[in-house]
PAZAPA-4460 file (N, C-alpha, C; in steps of 0.05 Angstrom, whole numbers, plus 32768, in hexadecimal, padded with zeros to 4 digits):
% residues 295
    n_x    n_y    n_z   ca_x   ca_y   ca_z    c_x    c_y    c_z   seq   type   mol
   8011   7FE8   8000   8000   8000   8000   8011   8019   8000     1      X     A
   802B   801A   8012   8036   802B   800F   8043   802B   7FFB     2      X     A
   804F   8028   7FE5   8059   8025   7FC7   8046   802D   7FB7     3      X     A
   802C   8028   7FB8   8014   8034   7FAF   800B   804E   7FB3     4      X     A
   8012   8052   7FCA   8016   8072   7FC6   8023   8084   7FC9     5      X     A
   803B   8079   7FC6   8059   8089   7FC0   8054   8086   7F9C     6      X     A
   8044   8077   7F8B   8044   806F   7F75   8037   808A   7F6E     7      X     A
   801C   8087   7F79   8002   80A3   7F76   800F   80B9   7F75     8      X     A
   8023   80BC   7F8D   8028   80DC   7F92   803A   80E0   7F78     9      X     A
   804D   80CD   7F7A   8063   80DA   7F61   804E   80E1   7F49    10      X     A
   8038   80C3   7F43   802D   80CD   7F23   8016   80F0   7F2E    11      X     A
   8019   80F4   7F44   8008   810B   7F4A   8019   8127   7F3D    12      X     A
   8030   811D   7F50   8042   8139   7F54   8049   813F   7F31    13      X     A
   8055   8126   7F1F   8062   8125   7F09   8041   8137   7EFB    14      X     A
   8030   8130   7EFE   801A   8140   7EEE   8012   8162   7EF6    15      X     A
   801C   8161   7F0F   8017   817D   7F16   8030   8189   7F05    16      X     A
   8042   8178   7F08   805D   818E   7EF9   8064   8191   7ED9    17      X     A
   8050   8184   7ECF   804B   8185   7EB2   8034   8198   7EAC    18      X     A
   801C   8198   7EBD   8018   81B9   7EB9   8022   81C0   7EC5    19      X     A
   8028   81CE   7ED3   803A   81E9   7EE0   8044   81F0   7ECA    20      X     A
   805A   81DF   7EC2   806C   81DE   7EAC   805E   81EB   7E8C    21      X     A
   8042   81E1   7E7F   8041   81E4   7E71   8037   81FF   7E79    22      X     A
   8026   8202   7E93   801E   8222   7E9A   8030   8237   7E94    23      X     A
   8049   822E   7E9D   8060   8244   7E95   8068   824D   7E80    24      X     A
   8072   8233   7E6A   8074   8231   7E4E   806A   8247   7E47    25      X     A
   8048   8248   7E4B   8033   824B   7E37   803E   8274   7E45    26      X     A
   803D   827B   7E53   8045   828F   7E63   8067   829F   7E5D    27      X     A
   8072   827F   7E52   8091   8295   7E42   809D   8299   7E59    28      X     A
   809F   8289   7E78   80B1   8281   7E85   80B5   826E   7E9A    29      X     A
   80B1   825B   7E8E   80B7   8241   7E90   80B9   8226   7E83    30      X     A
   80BC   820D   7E89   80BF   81F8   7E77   80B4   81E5   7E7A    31      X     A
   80AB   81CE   7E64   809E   81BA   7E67   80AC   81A7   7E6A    32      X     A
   80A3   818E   7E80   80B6   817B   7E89   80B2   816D   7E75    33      X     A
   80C8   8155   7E75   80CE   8143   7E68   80D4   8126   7E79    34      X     A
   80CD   8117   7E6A   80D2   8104   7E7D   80E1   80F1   7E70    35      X     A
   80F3   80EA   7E75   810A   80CF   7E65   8112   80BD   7E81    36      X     A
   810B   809C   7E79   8116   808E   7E86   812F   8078   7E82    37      X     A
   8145   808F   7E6E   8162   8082   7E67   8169   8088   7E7B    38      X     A
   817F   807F   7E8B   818C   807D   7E9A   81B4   8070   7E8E    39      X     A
   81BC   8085   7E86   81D5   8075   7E77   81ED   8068   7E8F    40      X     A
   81FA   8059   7E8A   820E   804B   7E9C   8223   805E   7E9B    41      X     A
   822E   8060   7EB6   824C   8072   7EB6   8260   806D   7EA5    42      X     A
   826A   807D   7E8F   827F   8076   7E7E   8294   806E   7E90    43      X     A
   82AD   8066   7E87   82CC   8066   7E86   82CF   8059   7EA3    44      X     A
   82C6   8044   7EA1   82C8   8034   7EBC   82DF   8022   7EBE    45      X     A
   82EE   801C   7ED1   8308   800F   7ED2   8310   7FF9   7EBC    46      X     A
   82F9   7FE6   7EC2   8301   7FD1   7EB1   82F4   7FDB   7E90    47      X     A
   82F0   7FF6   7E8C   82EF   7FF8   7E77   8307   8005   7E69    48      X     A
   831C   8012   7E78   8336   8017   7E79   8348   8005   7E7E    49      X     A
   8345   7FEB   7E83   835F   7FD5   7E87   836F   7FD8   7E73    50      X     A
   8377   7FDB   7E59   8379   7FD6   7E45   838F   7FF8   7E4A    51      X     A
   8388   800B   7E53   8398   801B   7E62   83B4   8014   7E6C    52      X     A
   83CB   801B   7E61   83E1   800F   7E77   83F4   8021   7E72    53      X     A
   83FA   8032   7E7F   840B   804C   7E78   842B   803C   7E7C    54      X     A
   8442   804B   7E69   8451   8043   7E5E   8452   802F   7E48    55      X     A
   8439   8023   7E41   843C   8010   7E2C   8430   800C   7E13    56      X     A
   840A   8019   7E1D   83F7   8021   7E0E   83F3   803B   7DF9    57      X     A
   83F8   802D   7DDF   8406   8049   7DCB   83E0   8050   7DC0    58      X     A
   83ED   8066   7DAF   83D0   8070   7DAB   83C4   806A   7D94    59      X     A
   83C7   8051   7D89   83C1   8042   7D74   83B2   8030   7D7F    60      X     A
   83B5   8027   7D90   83A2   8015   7DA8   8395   8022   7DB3    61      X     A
   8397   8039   7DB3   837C   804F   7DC7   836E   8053   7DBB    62      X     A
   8372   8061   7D9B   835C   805E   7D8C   834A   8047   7D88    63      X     A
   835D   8032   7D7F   834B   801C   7D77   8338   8012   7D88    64      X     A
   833E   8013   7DA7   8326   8011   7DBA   831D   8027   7DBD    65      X     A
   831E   803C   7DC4   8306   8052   7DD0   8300   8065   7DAF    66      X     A
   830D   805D   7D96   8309   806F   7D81   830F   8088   7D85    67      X     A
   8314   80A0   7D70   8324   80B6   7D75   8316   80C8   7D90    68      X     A
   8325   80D4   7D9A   8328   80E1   7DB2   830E   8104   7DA4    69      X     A
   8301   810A   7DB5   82F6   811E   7DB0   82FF   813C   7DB0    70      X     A
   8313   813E   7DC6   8321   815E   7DBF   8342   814C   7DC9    71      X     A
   8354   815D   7DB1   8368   814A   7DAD   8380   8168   7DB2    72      X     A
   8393   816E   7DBA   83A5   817F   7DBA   83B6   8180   7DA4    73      X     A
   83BF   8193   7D96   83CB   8196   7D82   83E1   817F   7D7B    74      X     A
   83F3   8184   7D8C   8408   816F   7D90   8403   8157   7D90    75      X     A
   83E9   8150   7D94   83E1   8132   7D97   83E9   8119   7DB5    76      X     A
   83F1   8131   7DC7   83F9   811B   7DDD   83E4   811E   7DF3    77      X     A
   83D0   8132   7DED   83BE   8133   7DF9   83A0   812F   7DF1    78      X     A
   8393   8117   7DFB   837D   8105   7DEE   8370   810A   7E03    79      X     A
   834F   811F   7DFD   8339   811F   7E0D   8321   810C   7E0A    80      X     A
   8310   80F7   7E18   82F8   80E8   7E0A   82E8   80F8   7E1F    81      X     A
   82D1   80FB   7E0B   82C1   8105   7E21   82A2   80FD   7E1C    82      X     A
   8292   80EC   7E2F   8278   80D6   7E29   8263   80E8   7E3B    83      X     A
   824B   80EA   7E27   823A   80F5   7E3A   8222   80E2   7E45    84      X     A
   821D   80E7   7E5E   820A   80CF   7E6A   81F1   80E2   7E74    85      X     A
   81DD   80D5   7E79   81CC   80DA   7E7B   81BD   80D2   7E98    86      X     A
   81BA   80DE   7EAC   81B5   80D9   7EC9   8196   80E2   7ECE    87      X     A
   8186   80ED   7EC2   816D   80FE   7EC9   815A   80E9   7EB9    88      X     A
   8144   80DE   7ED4   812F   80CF   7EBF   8113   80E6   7EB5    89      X     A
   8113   8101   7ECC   80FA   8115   7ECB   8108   812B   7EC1    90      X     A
   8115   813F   7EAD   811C   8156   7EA5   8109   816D   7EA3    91      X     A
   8116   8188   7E9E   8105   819E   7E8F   810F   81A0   7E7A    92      X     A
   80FF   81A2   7E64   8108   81A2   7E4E   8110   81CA   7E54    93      X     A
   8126   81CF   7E48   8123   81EC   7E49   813D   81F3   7E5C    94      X     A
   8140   81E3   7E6F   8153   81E1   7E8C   816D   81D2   7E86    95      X     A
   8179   81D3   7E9C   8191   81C4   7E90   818E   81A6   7E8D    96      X     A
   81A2   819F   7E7A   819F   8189   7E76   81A7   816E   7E83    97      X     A
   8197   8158   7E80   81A1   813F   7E99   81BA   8133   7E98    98      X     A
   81C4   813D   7E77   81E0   812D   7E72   81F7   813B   7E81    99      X     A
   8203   8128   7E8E   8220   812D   7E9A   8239   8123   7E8C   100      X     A
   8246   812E   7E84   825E   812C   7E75   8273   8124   7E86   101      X     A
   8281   8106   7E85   829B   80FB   7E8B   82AC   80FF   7E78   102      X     A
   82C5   80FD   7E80   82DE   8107   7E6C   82FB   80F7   7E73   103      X     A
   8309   80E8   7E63   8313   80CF   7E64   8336   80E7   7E5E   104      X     A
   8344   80EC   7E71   835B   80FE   7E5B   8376   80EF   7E66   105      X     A
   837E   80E3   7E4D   8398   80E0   7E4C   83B0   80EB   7E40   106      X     A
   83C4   80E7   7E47   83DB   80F0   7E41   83EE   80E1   7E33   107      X     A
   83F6   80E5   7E1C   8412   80DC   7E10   842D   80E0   7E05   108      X     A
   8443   80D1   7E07   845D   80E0   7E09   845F   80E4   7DE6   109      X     A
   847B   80F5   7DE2   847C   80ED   7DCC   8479   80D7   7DB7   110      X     A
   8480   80C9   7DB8   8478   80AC   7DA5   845C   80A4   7DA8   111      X     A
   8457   80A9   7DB3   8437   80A9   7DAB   842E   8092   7DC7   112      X     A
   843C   808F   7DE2   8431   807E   7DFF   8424   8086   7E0D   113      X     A
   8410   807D   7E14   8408   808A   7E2D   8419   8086   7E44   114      X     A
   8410   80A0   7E52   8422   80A6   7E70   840F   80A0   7E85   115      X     A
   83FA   80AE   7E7D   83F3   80B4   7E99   83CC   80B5   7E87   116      X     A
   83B4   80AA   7E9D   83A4   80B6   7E97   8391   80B8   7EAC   117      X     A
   8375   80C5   7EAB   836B   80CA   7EC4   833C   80CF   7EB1   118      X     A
   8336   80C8   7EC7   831E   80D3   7ECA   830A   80E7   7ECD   119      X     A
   8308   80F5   7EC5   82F7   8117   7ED3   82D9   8113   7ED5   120      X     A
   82D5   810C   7EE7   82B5   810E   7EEF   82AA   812A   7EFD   121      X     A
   82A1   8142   7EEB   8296   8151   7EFF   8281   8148   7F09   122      X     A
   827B   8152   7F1C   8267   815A   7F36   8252   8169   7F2E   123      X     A
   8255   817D   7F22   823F   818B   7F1D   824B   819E   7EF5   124      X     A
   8237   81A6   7EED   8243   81A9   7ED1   824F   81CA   7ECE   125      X     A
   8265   81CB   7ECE   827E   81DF   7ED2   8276   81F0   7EB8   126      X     A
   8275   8207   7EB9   8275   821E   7EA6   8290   822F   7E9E   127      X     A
   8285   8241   7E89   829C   824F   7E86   82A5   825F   7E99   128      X     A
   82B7   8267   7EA6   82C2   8277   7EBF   82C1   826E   7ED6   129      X     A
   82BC   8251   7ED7   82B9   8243   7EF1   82DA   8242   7EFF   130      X     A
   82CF   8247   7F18   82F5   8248   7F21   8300   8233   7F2D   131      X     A
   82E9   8219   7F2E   82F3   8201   7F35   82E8   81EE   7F25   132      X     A
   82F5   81F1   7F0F   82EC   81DD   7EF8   82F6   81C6   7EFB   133      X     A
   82EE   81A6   7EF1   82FD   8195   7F03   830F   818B   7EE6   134      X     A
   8327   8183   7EF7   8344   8183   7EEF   834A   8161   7EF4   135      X     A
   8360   8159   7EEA   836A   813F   7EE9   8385   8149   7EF9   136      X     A
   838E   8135   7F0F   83A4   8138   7F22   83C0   814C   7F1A   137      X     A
   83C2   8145   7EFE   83D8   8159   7EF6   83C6   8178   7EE9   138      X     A
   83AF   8173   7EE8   83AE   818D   7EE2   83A3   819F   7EC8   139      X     A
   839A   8187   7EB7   8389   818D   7EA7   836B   8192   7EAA   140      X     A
   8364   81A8   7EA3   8347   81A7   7EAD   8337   81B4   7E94   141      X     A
   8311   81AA   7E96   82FF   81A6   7E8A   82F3   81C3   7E92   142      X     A
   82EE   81C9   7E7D   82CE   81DC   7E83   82BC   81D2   7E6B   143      X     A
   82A3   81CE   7E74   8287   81CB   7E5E   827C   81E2   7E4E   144      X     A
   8274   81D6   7E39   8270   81F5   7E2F   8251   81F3   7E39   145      X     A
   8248   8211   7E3C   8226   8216   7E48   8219   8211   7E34   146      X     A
   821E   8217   7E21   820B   821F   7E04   81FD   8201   7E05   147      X     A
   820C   81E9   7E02   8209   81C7   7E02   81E9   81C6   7E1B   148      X     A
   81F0   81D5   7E2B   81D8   81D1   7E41   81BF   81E0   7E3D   149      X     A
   81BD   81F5   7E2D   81A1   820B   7E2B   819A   820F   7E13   150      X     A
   8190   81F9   7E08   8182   81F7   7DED   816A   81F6   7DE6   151      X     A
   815A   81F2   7E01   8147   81F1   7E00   8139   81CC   7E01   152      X     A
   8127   81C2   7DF0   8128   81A1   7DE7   8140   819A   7DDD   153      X     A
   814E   81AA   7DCD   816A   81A3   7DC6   817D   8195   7DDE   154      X     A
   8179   81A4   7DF6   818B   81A2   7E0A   818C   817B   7E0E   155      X     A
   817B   817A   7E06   816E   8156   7E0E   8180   8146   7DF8   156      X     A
   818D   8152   7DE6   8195   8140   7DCE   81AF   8137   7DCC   157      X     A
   81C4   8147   7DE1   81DC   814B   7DD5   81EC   8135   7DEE   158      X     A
   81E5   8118   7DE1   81F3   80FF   7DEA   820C   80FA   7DD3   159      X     A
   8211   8101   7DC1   8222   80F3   7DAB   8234   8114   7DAB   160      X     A
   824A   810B   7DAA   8262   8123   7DB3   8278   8117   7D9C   161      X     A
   826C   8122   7D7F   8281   8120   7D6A   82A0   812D   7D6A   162      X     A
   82B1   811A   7D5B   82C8   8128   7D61   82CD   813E   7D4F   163      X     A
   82DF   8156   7D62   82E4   816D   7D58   82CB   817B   7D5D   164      X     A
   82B9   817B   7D6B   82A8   8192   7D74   82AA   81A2   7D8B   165      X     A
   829D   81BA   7D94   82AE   81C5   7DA5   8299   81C6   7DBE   166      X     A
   82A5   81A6   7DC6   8294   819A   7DDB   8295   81A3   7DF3   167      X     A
   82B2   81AD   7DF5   82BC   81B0   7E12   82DC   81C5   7E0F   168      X     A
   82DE   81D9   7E26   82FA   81DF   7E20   8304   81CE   7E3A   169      X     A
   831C   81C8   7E31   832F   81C2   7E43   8347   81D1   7E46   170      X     A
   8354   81D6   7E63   8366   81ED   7E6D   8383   81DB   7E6D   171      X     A
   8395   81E7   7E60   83AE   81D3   7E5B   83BD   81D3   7E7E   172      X     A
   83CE   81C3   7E7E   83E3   81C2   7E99   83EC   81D9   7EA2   173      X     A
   83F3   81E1   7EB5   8404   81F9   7EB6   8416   81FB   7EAE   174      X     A
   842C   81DF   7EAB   8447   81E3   7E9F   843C   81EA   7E81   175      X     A
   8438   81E3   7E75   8425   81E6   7E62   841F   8208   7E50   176      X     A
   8407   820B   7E6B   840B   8233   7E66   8426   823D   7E71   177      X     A
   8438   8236   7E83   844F   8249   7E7E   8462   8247   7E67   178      X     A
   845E   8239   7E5E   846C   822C   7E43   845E   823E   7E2E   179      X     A
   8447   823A   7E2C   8439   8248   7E12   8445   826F   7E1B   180      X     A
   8444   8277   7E33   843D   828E   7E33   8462   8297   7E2F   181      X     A
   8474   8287   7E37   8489   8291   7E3B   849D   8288   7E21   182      X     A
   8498   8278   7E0A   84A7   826E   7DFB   84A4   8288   7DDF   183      X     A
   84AE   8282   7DD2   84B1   8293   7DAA   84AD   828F   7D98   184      X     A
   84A0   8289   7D88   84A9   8279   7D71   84BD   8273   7D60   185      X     A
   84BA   8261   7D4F   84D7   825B   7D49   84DA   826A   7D30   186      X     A
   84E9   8266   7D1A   84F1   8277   7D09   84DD   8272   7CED   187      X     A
   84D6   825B   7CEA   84BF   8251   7CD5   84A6   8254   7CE2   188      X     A
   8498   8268   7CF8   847F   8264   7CFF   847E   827C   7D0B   189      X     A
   8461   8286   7D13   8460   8299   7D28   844D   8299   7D38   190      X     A
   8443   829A   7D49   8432   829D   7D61   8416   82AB   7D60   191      X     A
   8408   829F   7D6A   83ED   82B7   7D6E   83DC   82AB   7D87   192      X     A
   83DF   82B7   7D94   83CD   82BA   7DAF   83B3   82C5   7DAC   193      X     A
   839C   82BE   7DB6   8388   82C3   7DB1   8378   82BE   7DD5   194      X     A
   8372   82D7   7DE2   8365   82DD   7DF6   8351   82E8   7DFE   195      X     A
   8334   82E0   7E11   8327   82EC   7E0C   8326   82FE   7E23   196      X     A
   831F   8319   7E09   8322   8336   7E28   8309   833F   7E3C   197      X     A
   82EC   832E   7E38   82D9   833A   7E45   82D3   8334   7E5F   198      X     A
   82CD   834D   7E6A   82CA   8352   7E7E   82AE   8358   7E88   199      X     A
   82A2   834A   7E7D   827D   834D   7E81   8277   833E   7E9D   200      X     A
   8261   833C   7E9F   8253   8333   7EB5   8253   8315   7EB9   201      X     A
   824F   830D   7EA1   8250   82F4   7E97   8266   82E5   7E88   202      X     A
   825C   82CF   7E85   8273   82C0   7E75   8271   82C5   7E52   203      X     A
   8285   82C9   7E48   8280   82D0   7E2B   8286   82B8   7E16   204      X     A
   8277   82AA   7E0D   8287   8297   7DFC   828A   829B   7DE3   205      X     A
   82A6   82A3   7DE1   82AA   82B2   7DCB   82BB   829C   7DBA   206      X     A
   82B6   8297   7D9C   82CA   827B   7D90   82DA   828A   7D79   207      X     A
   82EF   8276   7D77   8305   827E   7D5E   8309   826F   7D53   208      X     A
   8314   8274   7D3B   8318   8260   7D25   8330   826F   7D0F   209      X     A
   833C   8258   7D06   834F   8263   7CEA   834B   8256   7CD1   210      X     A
   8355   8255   7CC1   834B   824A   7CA9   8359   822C   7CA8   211      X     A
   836D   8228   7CC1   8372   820E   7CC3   8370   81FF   7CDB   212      X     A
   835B   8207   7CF5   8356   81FC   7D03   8334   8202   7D0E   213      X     A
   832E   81EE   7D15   8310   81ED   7D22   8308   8210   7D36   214      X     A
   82EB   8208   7D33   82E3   8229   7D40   82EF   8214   7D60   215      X     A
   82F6   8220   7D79   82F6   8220   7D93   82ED   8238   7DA7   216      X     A
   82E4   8228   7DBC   82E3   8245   7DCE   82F6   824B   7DDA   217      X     A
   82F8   8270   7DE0   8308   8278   7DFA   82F9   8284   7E09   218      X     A
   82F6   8277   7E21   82E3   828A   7E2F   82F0   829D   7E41   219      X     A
   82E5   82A9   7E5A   82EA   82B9   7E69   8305   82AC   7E79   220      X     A
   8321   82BC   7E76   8333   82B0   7E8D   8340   829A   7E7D   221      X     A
   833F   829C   7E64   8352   8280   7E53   8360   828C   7E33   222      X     A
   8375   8283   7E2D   8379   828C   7E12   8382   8274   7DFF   223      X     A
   8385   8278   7DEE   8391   8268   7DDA   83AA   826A   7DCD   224      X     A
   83BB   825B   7DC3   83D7   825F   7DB3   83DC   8251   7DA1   225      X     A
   83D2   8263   7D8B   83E2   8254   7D6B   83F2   8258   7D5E   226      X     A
   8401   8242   7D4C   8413   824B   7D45   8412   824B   7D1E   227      X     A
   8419   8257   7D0F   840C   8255   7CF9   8430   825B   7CEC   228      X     A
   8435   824E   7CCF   8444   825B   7CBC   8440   8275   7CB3   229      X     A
   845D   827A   7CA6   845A   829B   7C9F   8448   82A9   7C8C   230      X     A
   8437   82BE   7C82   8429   82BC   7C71   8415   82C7   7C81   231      X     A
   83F5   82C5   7C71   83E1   82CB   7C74   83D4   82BF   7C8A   232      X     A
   83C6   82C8   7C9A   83BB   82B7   7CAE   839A   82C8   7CAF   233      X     A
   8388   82B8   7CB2   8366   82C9   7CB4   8365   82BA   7CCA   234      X     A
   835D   82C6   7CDF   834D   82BB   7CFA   8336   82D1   7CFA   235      X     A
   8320   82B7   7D08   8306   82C2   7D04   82FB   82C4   7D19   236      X     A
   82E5   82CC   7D29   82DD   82D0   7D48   82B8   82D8   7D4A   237      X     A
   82B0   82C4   7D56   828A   82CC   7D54   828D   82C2   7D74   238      X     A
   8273   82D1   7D7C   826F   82CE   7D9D   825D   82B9   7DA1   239      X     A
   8265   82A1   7D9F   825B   8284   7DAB   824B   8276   7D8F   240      X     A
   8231   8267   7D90   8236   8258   7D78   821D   825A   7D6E   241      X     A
   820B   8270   7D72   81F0   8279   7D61   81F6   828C   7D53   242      X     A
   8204   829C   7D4E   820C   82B8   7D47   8205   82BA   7D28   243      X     A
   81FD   82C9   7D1B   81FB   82CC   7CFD   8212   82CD   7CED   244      X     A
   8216   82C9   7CD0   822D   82CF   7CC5   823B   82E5   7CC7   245      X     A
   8226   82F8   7CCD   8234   8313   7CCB   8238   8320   7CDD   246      X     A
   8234   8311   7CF6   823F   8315   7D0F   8269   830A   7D0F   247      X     A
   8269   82F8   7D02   8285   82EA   7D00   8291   8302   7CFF   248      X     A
   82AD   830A   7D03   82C3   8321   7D07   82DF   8306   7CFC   249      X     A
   82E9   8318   7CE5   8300   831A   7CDB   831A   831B   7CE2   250      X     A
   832D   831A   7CEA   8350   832A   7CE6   8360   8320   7CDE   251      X     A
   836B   8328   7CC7   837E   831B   7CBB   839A   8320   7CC4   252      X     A
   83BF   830E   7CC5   83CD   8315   7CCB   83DB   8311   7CB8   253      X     A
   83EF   831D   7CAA   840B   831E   7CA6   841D   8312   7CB8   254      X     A
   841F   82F4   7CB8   8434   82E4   7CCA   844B   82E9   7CC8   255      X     A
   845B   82EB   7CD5   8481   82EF   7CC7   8484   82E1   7CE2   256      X     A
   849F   82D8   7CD7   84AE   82BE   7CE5   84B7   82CD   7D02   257      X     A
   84B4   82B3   7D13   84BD   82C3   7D3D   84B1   82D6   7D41   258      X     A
   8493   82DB   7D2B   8484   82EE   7D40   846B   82E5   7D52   259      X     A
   8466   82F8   7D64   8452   82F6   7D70   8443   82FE   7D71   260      X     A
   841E   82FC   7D71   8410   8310   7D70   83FC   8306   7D77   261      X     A
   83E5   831B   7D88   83D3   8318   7D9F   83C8   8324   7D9D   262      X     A
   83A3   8317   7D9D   838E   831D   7D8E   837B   831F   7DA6   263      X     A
   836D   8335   7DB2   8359   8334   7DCD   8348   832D   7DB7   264      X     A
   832D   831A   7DCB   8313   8314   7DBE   8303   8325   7DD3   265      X     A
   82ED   8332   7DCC   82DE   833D   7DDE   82C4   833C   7DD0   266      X     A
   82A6   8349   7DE3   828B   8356   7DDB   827E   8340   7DEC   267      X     A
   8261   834F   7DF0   825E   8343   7E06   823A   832E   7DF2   268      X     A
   823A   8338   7DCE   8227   8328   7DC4   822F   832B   7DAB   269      X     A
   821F   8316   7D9A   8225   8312   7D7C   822E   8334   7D70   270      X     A
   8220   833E   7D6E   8227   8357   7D62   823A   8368   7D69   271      X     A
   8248   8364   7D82   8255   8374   7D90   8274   835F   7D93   272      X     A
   827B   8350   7D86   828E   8341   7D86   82AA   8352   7D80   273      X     A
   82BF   8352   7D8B   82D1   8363   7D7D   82F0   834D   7D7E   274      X     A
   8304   8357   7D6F   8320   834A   7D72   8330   8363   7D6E   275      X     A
   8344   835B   7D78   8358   837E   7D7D   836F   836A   7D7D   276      X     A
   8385   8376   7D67   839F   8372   7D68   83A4   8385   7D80   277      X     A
   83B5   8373   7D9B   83CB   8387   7DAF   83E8   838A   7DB1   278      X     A
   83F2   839C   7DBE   8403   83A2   7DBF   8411   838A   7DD1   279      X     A
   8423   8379   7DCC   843A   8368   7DDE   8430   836B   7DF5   280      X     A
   843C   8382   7E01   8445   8388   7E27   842B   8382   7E2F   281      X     A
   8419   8390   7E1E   83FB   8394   7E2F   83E7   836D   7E2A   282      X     A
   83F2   8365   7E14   83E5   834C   7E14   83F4   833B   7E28   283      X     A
   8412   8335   7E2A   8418   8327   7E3A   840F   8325   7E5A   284      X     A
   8404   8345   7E62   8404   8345   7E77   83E2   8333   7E7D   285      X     A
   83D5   833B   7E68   83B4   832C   7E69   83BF   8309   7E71   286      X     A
   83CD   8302   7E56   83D2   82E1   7E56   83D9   82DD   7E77   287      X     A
   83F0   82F0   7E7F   83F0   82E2   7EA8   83E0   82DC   7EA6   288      X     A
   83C2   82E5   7EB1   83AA   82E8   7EBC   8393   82CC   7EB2   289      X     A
   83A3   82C1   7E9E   839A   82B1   7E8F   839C   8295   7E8B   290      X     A
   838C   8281   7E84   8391   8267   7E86   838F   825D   7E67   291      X     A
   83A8   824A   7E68   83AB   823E   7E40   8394   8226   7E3C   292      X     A
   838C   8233   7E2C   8378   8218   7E21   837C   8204   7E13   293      X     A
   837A   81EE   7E0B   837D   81D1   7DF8   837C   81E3   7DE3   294      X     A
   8394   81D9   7DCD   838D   81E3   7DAF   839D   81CC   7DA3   295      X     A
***
């Protein structure tokens, strides 16, 4: 009897909150529930990692079991997987979403071994400017992008995390950013730093792209470092990933060899997007303040 009406109340309560819900909708502030009873299994579970064995396991074997890595580091010794699961059987459609994103990140030496790898399970789903984003023991750390969570019914869809999309930024090592911020380029290449300068209220997700690498984000408190041959270079900059064409912003560079050059991203919406070539002294001093992102 008592299961019977722990049964009643839930199918009571679940109907009161589908109108409410649709009361709001219909009102233009609020959302209609949803109800899903997937329940996905925790990715990247031990014995799904046996096959793991740092010093021996090359990345020809990593692919072949887990298939290509979803955000991958230029250099290639840094391999992110990242699986999204699904924990919520009652949602709002409209609200954030039930999927929780695990993230599998390994490390490899030159020749292509793994060293070292680790698990990142957040706790709760980390945004841009979060100041305790969760990190793997040495120090790589995850932020989610928001946009993935406030789609509306969309928000409900996004289980399949193709590679090369800009699923997630990840924050490189520290050794890592003092390296990017303190090194030169060499004599066949030159540098471009790319930081974002806003100082809004909020988090700005502002993305970049070149004509030879994927759009990524930089958000608030992170920059980027590319390195490109001498010659023409177009980098492009729109503020997150609805923006119109003609919101996109331009700047082209004249590369010459051992230079460096440093691009603020700012605006606080599509139309208001800006990029500013700076001056050295004054950009270096932003990058301190700053954390290197996966490129």
């Amino acid at each position: 009897m008592g299961c019977q009406k722990a049964a009643g109340r839930a199918r009571r309560d679940l109907r009161a909150a589908a109108w409410l819900g649709v009361a709001l909708a219909a009102l233009g502030c609020g959302s209609i529930p949803v109800v899903t009873s997937k329940v996905d299994p925790v990715p990247f579970q031990d014995q799904d990692l046996e096959f793991l064995a740092p010093g021996s396991t090359d990345l020809e074997s990593l692919i072949d079991t887990l298939g290509p890595a979803t955000i991958v580091r230029s250099d290639g010794r840094l391999q992110v997987y990242a699986a999204a699961v699904n924990r919520g059987r009652v949602v709002l459609a409209g609200s954030v979403s039930p999927f929780r994103y695990h993230y599998l990140v390994v490390e490899l030496d030159g020749r292509g071994i793994v060293q070292r790898f680790e698990v990142v399970r957040p706790n709760r789903t980390p945004v841009f400017g979060s100041a305790d984003p969760p990190c793997t023991s040495w120090g790589v750390c995850v932020l989610r992008d928001p946009w993935q969570y406030h789609r509306g019914f969309w928000s409900l869809g996004h289980e399949d995390l193709p590679v090369g999309d800009d699923i997630a930024v990840v924050l490189d090592t520290a050794d890592a950013d003092a390296l990017a911020k303190d090194s030169r380029p060499g004599g066949d290449e030159c540098a471009i730093y790319l930081y974002n300068a806003y100082q809004g209220a909020a988090w700005s997700p502002i993305r970049v792209a070149t004509e030879e690498t994927l759009w990524r984000y930089v958000p608030e408190g992170t920059y980027s470092r590319l390195k490109a041959p001498p010659g023409r270079v177009l980098i492009r900059g729109v503020f997150g990933p609805y923006c119109e064409e003609k919101d996109i912003r331009t700047l082209e560079l004249a590369c010459e060899p051992s230079h460096s050059y440093f691009i603020s991203l700012s605006g606080p919406k599509c139309s208001k997007m800006s990029m500013t070539l700076e001056p050295e002294e004054i950009a270096r001093e932003a990058l301190r303040k700053r954390r290197l992102i996966v490129s």
